[in-house]
py3Dmol code that shows the C-alpha trace and the ligand (Angstrom):
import py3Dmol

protein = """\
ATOM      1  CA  UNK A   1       3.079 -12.178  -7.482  1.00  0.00           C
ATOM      2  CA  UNK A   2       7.108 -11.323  -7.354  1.00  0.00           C
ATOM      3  CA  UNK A   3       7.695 -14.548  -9.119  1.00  0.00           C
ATOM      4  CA  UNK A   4      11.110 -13.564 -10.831  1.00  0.00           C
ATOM      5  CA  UNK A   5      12.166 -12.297  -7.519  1.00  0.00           C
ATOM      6  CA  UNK A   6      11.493 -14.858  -5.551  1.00  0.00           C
ATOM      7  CA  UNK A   7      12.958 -17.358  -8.264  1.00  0.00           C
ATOM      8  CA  UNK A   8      16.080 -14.816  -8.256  1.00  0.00           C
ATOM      9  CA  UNK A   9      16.406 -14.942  -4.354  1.00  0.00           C
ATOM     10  CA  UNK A  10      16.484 -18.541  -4.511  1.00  0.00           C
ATOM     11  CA  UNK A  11      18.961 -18.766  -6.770  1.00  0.00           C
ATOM     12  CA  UNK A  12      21.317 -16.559  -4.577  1.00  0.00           C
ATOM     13  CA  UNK A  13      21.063 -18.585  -1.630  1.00  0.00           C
ATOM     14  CA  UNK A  14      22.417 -21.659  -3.571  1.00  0.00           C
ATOM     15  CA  UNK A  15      25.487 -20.244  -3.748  1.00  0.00           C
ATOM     16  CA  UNK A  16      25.952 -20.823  -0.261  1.00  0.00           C
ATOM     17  CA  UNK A  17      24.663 -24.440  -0.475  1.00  0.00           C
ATOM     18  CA  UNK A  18      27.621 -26.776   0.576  1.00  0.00           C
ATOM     19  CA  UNK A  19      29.672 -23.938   1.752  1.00  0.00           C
ATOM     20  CA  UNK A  20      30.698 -24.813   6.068  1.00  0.00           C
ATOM     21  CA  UNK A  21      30.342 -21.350   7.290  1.00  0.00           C
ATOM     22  CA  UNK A  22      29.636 -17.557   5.673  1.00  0.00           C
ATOM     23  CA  UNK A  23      32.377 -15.625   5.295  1.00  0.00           C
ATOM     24  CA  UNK A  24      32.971 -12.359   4.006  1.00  0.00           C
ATOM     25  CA  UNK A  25      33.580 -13.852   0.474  1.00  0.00           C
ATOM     26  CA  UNK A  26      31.002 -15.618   0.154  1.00  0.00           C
ATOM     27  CA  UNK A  27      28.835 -13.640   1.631  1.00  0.00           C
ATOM     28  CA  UNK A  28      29.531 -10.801  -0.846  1.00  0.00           C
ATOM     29  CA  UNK A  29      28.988 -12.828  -3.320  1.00  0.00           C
ATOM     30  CA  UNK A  30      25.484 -13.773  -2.279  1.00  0.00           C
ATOM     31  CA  UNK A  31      24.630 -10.716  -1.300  1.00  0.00           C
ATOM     32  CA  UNK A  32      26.038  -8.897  -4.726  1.00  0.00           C
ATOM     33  CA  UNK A  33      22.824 -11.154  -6.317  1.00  0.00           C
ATOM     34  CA  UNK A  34      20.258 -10.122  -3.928  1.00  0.00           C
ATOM     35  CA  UNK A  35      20.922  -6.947  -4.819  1.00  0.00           C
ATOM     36  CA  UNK A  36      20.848  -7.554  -8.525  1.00  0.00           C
ATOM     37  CA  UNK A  37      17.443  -9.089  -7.566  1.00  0.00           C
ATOM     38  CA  UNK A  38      16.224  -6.354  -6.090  1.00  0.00           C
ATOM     39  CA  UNK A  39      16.897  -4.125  -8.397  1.00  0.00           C
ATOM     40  CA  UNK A  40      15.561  -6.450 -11.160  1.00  0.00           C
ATOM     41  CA  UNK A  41      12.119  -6.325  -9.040  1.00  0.00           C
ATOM     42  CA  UNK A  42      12.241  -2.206  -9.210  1.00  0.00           C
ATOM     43  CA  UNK A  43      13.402  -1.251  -5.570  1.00  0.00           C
ATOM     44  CA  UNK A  44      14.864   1.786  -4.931  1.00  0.00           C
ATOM     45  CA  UNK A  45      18.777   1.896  -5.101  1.00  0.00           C
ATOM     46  CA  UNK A  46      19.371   3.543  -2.162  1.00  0.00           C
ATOM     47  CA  UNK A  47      16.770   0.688  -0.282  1.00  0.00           C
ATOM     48  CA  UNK A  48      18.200  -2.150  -1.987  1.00  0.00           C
ATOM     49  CA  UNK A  49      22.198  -1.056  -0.802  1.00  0.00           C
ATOM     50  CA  UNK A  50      20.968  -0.350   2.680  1.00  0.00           C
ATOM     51  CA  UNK A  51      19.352  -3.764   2.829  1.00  0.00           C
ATOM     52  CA  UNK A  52      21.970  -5.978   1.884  1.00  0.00           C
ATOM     53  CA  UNK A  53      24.481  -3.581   4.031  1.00  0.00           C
ATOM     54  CA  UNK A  54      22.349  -4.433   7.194  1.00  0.00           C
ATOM     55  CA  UNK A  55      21.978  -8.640   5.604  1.00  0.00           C
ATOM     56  CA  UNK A  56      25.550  -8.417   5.598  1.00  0.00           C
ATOM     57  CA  UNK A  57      26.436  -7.172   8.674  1.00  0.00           C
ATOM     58  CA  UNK A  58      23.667  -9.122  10.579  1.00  0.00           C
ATOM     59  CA  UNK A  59      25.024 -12.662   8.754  1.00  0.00           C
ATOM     60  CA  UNK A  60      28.568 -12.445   9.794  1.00  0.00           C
ATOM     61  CA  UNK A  61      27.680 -11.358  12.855  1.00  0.00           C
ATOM     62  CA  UNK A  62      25.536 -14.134  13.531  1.00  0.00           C
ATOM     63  CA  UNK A  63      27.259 -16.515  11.667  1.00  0.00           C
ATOM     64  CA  UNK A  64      29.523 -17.671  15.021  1.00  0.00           C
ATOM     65  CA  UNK A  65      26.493 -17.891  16.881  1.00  0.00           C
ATOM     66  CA  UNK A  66      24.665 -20.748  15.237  1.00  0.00           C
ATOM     67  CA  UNK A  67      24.759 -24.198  13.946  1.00  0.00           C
ATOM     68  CA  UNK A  68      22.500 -23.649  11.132  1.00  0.00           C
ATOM     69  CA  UNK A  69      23.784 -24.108   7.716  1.00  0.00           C
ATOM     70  CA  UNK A  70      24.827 -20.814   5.622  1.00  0.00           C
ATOM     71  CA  UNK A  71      22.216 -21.118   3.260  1.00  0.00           C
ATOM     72  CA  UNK A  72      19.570 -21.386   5.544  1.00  0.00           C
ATOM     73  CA  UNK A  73      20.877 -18.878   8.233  1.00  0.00           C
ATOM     74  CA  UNK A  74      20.710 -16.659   5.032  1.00  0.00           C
ATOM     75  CA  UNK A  75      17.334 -17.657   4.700  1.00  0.00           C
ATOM     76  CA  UNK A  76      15.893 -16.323   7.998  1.00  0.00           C
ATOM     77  CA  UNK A  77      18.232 -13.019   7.741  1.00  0.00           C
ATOM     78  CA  UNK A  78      16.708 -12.072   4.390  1.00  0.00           C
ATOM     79  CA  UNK A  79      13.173 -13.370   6.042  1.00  0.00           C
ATOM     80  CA  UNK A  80      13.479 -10.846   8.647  1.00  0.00           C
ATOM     81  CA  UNK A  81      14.905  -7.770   6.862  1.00  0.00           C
ATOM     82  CA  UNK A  82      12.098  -8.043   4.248  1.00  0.00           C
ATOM     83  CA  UNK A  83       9.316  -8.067   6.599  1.00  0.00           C
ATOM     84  CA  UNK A  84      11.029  -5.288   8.149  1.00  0.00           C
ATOM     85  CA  UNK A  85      11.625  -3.328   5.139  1.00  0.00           C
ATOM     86  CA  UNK A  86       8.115  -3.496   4.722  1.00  0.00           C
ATOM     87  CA  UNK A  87       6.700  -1.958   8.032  1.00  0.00           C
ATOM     88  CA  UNK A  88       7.434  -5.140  10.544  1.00  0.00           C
ATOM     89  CA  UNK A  89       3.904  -5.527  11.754  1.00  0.00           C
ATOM     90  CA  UNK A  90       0.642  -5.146  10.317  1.00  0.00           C
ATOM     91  CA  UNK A  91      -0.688  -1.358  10.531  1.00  0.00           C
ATOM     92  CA  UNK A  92      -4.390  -0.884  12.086  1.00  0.00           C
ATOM     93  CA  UNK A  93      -6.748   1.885  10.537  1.00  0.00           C
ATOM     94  CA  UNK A  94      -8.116   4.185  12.687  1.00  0.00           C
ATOM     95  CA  UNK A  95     -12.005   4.046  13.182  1.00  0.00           C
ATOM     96  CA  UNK A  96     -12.601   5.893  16.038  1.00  0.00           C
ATOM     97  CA  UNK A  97     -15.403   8.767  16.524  1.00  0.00           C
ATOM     98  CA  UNK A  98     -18.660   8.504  14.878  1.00  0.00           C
ATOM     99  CA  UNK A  99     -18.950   8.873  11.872  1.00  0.00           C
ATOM    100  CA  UNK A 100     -15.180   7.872  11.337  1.00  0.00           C
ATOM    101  CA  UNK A 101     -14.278   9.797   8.448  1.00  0.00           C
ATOM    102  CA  UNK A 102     -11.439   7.884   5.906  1.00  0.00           C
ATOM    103  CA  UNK A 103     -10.514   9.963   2.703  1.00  0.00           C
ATOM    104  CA  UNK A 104      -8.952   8.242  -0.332  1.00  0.00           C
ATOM    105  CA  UNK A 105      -6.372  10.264  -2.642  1.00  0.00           C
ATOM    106  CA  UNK A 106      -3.930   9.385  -5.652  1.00  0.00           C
ATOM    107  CA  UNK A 107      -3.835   9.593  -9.287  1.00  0.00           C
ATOM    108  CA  UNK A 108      -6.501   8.307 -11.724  1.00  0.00           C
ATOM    109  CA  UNK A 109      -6.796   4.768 -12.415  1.00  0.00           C
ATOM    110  CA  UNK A 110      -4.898   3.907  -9.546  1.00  0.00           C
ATOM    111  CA  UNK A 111      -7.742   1.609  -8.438  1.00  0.00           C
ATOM    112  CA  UNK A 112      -8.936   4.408  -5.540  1.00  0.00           C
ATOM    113  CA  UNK A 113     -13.213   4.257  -6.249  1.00  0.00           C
ATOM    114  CA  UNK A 114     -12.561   0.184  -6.314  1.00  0.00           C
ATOM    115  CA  UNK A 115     -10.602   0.271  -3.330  1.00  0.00           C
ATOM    116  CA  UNK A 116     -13.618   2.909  -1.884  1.00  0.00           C
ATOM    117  CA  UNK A 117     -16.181   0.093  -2.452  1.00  0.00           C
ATOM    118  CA  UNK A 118     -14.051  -3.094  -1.001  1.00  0.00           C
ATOM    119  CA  UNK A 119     -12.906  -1.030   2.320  1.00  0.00           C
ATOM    120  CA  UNK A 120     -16.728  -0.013   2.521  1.00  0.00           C
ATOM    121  CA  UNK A 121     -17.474  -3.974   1.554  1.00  0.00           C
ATOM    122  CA  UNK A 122     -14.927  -5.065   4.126  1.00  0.00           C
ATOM    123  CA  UNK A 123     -15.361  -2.880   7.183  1.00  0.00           C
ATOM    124  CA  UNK A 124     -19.100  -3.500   6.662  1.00  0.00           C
ATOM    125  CA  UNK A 125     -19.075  -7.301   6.909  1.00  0.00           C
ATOM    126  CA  UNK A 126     -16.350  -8.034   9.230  1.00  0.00           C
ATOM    127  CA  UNK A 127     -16.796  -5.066  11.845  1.00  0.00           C
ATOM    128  CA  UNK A 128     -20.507  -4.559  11.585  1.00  0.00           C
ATOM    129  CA  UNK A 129     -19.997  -0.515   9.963  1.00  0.00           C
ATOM    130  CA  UNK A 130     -22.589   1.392   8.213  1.00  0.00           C
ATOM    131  CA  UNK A 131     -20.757   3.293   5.840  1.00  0.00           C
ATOM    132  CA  UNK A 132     -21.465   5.910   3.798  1.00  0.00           C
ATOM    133  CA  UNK A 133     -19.825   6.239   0.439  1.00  0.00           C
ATOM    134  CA  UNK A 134     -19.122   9.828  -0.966  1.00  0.00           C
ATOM    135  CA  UNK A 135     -18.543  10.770  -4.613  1.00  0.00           C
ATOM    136  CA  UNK A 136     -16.357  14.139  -4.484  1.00  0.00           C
ATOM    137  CA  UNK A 137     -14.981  14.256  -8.431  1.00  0.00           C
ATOM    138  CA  UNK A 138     -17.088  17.269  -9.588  1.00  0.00           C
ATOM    139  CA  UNK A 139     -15.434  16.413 -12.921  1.00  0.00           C
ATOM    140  CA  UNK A 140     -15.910  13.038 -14.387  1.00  0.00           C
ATOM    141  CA  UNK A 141     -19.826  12.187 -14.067  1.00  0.00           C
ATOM    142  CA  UNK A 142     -18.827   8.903 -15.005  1.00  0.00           C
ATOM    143  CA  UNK A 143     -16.591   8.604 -11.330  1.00  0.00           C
ATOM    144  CA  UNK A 144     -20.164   9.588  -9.645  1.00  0.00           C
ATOM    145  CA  UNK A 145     -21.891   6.893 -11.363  1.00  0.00           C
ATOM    146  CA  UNK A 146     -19.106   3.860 -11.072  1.00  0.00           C
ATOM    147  CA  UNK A 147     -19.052   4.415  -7.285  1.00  0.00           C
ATOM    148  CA  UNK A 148     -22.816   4.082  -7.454  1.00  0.00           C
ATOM    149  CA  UNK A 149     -22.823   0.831  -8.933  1.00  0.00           C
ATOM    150  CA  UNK A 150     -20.081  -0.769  -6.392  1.00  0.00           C
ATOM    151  CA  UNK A 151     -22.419   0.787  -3.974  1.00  0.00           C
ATOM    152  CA  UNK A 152     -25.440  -1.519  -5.072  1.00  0.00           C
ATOM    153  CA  UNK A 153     -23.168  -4.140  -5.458  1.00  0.00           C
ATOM    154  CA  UNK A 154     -22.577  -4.346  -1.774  1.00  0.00           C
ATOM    155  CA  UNK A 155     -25.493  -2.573  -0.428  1.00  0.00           C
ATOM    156  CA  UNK A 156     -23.925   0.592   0.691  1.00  0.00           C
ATOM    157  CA  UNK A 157     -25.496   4.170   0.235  1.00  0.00           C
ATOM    158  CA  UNK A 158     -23.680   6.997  -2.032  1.00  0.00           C
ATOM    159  CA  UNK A 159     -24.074  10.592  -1.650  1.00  0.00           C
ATOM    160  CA  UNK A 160     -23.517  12.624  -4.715  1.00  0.00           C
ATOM    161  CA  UNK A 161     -24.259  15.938  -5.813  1.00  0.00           C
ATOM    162  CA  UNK A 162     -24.860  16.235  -9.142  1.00  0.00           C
ATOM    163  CA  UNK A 163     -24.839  20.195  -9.389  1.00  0.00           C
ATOM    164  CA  UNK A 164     -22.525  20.970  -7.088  1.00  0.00           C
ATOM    165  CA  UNK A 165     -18.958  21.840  -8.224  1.00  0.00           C
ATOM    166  CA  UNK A 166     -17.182  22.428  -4.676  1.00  0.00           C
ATOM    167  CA  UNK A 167     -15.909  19.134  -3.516  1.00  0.00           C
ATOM    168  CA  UNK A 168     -15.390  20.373   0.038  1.00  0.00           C
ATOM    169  CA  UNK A 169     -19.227  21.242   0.396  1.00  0.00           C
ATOM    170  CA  UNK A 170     -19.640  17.590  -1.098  1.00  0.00           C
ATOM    171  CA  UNK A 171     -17.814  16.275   2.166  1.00  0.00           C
ATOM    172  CA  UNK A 172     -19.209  18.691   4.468  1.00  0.00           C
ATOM    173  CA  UNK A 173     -22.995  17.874   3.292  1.00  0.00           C
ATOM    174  CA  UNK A 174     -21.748  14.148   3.647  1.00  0.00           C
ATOM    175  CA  UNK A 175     -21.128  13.885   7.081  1.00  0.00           C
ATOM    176  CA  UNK A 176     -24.083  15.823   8.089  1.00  0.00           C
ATOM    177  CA  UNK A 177     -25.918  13.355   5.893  1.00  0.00           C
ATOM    178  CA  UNK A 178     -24.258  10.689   7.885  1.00  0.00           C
ATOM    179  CA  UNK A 179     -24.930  11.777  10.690  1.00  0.00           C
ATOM    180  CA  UNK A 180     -29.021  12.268  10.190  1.00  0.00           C
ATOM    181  CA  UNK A 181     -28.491   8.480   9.319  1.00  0.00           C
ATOM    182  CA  UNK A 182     -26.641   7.170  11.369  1.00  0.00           C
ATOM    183  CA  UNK A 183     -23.743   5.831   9.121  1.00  0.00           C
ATOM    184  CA  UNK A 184     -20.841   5.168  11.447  1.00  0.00           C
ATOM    185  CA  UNK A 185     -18.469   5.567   8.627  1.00  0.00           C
ATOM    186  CA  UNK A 186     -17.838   8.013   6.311  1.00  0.00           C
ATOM    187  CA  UNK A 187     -15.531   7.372   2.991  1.00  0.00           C
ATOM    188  CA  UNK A 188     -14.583  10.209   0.770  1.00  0.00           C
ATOM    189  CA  UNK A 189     -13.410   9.187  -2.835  1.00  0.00           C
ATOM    190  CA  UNK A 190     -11.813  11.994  -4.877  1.00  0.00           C
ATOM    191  CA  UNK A 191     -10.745  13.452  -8.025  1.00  0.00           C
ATOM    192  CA  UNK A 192      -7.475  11.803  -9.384  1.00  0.00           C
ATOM    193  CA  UNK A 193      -5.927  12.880 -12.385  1.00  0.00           C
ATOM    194  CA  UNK A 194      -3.380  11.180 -14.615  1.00  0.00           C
ATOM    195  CA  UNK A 195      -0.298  13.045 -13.293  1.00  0.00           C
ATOM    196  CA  UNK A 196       0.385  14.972 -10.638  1.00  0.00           C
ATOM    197  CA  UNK A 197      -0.958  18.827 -10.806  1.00  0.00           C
ATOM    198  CA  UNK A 198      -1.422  21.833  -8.400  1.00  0.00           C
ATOM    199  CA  UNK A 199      -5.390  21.917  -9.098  1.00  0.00           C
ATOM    200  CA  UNK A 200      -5.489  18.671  -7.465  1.00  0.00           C
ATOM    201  CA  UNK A 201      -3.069  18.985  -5.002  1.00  0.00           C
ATOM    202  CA  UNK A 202      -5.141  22.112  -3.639  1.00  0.00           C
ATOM    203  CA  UNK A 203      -8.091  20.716  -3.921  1.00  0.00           C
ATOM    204  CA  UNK A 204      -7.627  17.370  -2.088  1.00  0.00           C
ATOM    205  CA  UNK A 205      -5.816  19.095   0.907  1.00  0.00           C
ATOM    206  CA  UNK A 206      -8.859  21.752   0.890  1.00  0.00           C
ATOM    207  CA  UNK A 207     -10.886  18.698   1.743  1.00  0.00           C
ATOM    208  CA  UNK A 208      -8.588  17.153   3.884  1.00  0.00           C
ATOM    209  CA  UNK A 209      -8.444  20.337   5.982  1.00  0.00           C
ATOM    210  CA  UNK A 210     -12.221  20.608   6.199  1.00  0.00           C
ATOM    211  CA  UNK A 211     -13.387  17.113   7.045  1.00  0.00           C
ATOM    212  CA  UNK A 212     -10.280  16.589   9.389  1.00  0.00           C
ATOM    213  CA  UNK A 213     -10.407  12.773   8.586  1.00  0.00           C
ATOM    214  CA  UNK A 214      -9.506   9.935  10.660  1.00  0.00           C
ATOM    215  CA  UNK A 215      -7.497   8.745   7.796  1.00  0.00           C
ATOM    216  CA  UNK A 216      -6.247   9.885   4.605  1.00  0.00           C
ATOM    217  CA  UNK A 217      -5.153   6.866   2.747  1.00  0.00           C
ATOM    218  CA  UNK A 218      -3.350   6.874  -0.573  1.00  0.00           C
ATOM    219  CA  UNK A 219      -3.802   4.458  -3.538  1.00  0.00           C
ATOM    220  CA  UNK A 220      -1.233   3.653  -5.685  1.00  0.00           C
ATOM    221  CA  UNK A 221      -0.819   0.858  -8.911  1.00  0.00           C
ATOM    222  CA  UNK A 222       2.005  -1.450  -7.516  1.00  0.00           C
ATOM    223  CA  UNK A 223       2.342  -2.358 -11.168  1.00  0.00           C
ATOM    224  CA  UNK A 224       4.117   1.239 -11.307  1.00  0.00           C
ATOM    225  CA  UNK A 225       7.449   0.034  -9.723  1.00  0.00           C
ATOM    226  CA  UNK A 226       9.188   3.344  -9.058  1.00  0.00           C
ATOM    227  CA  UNK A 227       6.764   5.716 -10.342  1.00  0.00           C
ATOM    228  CA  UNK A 228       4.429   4.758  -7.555  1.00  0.00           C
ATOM    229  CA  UNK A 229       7.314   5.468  -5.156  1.00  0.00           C
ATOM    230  CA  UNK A 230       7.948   8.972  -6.329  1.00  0.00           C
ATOM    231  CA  UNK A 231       4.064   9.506  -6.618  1.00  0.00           C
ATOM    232  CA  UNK A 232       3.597   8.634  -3.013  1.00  0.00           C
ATOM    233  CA  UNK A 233       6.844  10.732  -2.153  1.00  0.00           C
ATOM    234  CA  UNK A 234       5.045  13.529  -3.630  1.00  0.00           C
ATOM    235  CA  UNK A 235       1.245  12.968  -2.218  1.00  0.00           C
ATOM    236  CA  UNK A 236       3.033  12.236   1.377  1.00  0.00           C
ATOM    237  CA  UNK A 237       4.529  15.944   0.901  1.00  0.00           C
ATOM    238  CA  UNK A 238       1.193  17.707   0.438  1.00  0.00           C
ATOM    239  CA  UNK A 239      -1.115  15.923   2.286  1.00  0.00           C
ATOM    240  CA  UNK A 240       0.897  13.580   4.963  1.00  0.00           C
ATOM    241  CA  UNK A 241      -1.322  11.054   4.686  1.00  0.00           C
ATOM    242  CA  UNK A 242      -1.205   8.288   7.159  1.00  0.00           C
ATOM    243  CA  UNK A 243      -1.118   4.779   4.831  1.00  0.00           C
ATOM    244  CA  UNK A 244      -0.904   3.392   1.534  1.00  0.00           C
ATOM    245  CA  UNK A 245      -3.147   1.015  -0.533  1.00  0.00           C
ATOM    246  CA  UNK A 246      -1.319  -0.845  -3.208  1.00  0.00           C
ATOM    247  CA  UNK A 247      -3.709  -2.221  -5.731  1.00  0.00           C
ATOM    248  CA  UNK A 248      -3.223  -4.700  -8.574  1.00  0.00           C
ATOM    249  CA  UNK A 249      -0.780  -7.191  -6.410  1.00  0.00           C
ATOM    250  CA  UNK A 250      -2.592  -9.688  -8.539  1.00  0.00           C
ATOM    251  CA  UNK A 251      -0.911  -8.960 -11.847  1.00  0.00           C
ATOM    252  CA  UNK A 252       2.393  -9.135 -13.360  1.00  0.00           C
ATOM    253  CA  UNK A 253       4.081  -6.915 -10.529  1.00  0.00           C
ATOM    254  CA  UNK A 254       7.786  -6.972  -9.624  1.00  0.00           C
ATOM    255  CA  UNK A 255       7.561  -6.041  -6.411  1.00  0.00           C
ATOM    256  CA  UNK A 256       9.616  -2.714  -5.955  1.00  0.00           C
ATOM    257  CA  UNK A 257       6.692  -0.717  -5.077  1.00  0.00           C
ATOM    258  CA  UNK A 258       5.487  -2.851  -1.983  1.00  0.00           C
ATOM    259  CA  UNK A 259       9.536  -2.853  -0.653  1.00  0.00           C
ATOM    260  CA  UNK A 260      10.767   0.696  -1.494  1.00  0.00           C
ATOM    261  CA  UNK A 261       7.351   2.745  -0.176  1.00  0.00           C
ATOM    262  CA  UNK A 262       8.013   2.330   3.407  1.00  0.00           C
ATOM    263  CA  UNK A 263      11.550   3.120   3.652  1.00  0.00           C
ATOM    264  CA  UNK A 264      11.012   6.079   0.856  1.00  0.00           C
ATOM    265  CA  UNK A 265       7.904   8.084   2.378  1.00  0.00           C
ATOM    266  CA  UNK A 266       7.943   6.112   6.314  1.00  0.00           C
ATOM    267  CA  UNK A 267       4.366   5.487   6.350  1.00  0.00           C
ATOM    268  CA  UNK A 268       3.391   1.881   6.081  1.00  0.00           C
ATOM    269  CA  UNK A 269       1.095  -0.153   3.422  1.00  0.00           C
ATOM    270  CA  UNK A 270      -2.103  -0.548   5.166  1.00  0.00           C
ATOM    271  CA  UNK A 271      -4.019  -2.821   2.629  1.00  0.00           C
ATOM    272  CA  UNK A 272      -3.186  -4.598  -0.867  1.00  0.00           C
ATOM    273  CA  UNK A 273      -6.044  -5.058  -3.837  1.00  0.00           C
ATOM    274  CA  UNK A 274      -6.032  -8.469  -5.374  1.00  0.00           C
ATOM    275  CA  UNK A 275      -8.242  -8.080  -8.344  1.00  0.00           C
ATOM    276  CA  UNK A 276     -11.088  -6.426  -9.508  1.00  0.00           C
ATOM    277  CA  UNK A 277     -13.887  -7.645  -7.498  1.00  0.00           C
ATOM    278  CA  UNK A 278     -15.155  -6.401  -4.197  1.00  0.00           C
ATOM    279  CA  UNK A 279     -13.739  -9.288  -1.973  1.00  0.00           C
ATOM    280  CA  UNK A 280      -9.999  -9.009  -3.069  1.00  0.00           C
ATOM    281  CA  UNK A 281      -8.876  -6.921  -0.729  1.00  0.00           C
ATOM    282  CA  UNK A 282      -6.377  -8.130   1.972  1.00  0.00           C
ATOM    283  CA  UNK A 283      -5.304  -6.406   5.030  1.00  0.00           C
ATOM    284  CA  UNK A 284      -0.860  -5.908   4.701  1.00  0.00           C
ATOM    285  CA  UNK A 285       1.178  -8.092   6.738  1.00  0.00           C
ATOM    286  CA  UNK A 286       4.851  -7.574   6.184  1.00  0.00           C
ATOM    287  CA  UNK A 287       6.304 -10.945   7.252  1.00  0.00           C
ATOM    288  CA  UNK A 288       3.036 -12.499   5.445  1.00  0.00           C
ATOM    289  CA  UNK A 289       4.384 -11.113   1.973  1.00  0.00           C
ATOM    290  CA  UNK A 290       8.081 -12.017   3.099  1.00  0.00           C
ATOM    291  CA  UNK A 291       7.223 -15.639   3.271  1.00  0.00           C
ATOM    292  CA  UNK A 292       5.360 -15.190   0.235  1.00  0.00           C
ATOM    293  CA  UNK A 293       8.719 -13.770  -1.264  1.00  0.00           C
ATOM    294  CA  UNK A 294      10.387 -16.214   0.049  1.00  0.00           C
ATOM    295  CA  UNK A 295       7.896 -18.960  -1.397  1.00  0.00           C
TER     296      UNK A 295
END
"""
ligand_1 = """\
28
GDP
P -9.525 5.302 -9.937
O -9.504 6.118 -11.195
O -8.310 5.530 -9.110
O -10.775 5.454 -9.144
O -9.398 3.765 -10.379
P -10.531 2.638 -10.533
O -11.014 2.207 -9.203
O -11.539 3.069 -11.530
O -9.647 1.449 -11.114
C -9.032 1.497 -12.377
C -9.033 0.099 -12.981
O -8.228 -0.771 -12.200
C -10.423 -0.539 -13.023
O -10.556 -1.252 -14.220
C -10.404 -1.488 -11.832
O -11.278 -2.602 -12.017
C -8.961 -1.929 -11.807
N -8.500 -2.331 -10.469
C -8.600 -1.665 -9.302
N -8.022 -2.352 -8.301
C -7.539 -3.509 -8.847
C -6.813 -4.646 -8.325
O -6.463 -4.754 -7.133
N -6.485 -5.618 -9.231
C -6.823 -5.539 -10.550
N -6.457 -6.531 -11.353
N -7.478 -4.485 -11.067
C -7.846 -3.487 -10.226
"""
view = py3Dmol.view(width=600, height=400)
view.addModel(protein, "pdb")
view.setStyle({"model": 0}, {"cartoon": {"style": "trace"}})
view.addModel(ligand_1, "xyz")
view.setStyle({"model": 1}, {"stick": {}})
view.zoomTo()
view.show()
């Protein structure tokens, strides 16, 4: 994960190896490769010129304050901007009310009905939930039924309806379902599509209006770079959802989607998907992925 980057980092803070103190030469020089680095690794432009701005600023300022050497003082500075850029702390998910109610949106193949099944698998196992997994996409019969197997897999019910074409009655019936049950937790997976279109934009906030959910999350690829930043922008518009899930960390990503996506839309990365199975699913700590970065 971010390999190139973090090689590329590295690489800029040996410019300052052997140098006594940063200075504003040197320092723009260092700082002039960052930012190639970052924008190598897909961030933003705008993110990656505000970041080394603030670097800048915050190493010459502290630069008469400390012993440390240049490189290293570097170090921490681009340590603690990163895990900044990327929400500071970790973000809790709310779970409150019973059932809690958590709907999933973004565009198809994003991993959202895998993600559906590990938050069901994880919430299940390490808080003690009883979720309930609901099928709303009226349109692929083949959604219905993959969310039905990842519900076997970890022993969580599905509710599906095969005849019904209103997604919102889906949810509705759901959580009245849930509640005859007593599932605790309710998760709504929905219709994505392969770009962005009204239909779906009307028809996920139609549900979000009726089933009022604790939390709408929203699922993006992270292997998307910039697309998933303007995808988010544009899902964060409509529906103001309060978190995003990047999935496929484990492949060949650069990294621009997990470092642009809070400063673009303000709402912080919640959890990360690892892989395909129902245990890679990781809970987002920003200064955990800086040091990760940072190697
Ligand atoms: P949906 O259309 O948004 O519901 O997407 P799916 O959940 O069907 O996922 C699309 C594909 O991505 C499937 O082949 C998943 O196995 C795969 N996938 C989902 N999440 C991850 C992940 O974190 N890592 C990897 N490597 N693959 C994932």
């Amino acid at each position: 994960m971010f390999e190139n980057l973090s090689e590329r980092l590295d690489r800029s803070f040996k410019l300052l190896k052997g140098e006594g103190k940063i200075t504003e030469i040197n320092v723009a020089e260092t700082l002039k490769d960052v930012r190639k680095a970052l924008l190598d690794a897909d961030v933003n432009y705008k993110v990656a010129k505000q970041f080394t701005d603030t670097v800048k600023e915050k190493a010459l300022g502290q630069n008469v304050l400390t012993s440390i050497k240049p490189s290293q003082l570097m170090v921490k500075i681009v340590h603690d901007e990163l895990a900044s850029l990327m929400g500071g702390t970790a973000a809790e998910i709310d779970l409150k009310g019973s059932p809690s109610i958590i709907l999933m949106s973004g565009l198809q193949g994003s991993g959202k009905t895998t993600f559906t099944g590990k938050l069901a698998n994880m919430l299940k196992t390490k808080k003690g939930k009883s979720p309930l997994l609901v099928a709303c996409d009226v349109y692929r019969p083949a959604a219905i039924e993959q969310l039905k197997v990842l519900g076997e897999q970890i022993g969580v019910p599905v509710y599906a309806e095969l005849e019904s074409k209103s997604p919102v009655e889906i949810a509705l019936n759901a959580i009245k379902e849930a509640k005859n049950k007593g599932n605790d937790l309710v998760i709504v997976d929905t219709a994505g599509r392969l770009a962005i279109d009204e239909q779906m934009m009307q028809e996920i906030t139609a549900i979000k209006n009726a089933i009022q959910p604790n939390e709408t999350l929203f699922v993006v690829d992270a292997m998307t770079g910039q697309d998933a930043v303007n995808t988010a922008k544009e899902f964060n518009e409509r529906l103001d959802f309060n978190g995003v899930v990047l999935t496929k960390l484990d492949g060949d990503t650069r990294g621009g989607a997990a470092l642009s996506i809070r400063s673009v839309v303000d709402k912080p990365i919640k959890f990360v998907g690892t892989g395909e199975k129902m245990d890679a699913l990781d809970v987002f700590h920003p200064d955990r992925m800086a040091d990760r970065i940072l190697g």
